[in-house]
Residue, then its C-alpha position, 0 to 999 in steps of 0.5 A: x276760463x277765468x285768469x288772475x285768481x288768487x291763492x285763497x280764492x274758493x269755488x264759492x266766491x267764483x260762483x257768485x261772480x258768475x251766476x248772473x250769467x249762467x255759471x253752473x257753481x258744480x262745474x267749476x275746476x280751479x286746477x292744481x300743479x301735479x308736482x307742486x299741488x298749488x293752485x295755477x291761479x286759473x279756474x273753468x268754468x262752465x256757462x251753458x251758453x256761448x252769449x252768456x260767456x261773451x256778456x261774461x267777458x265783457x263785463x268781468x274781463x280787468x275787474x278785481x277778485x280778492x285785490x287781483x285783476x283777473x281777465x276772462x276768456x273762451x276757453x278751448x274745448x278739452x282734447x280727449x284723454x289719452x289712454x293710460x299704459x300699464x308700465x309694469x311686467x305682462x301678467x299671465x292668466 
């Protein structure tokens, strides 16, 4: 998990900042606020080993990105998605 992007930063960039260790360019999520659809100033990335991300973050962790410092960090793993409910009246069939 990267922390400290800023606003205008893409994928692209990102993924040129991890492929010396690793960093897969089609598995990086830059998330979003639901309400107010701006970016968290987060990304996750996935690195396909746990040495690669340990030497990641020690030689990216208060390095700048477009004039912001950003940190690195293991990310923990996603819990799984609770199911949805549907809200609405029962259907008959």
């Amino acid at each position: 998990m990267i922390r400290g992007i800023a606003k205008g930063v893409a994928s692209t960039e990102i993924a040129v900042l991890l492929a010396p260790f690793g960093g897969d360019p089609e598995r990086i999520a830059l998330p979003r606020d639901r309400r107010t659809r701006r970016r968290k100033g987060i990304a996750y990335v996935f690195v396909p080993s746990p040495h690669a991300a340990r030497a990641a973050i020690e030689a990216l962790s208060n390095s700048t990105l477009q004039e912001k410092q950003i940190t690195l960090e293991l990310a923990d793993e996603r819990p799984p998605k609770k199911p949805r409910r549907f809200s609405g009246p029962p259907r008959r069939f």
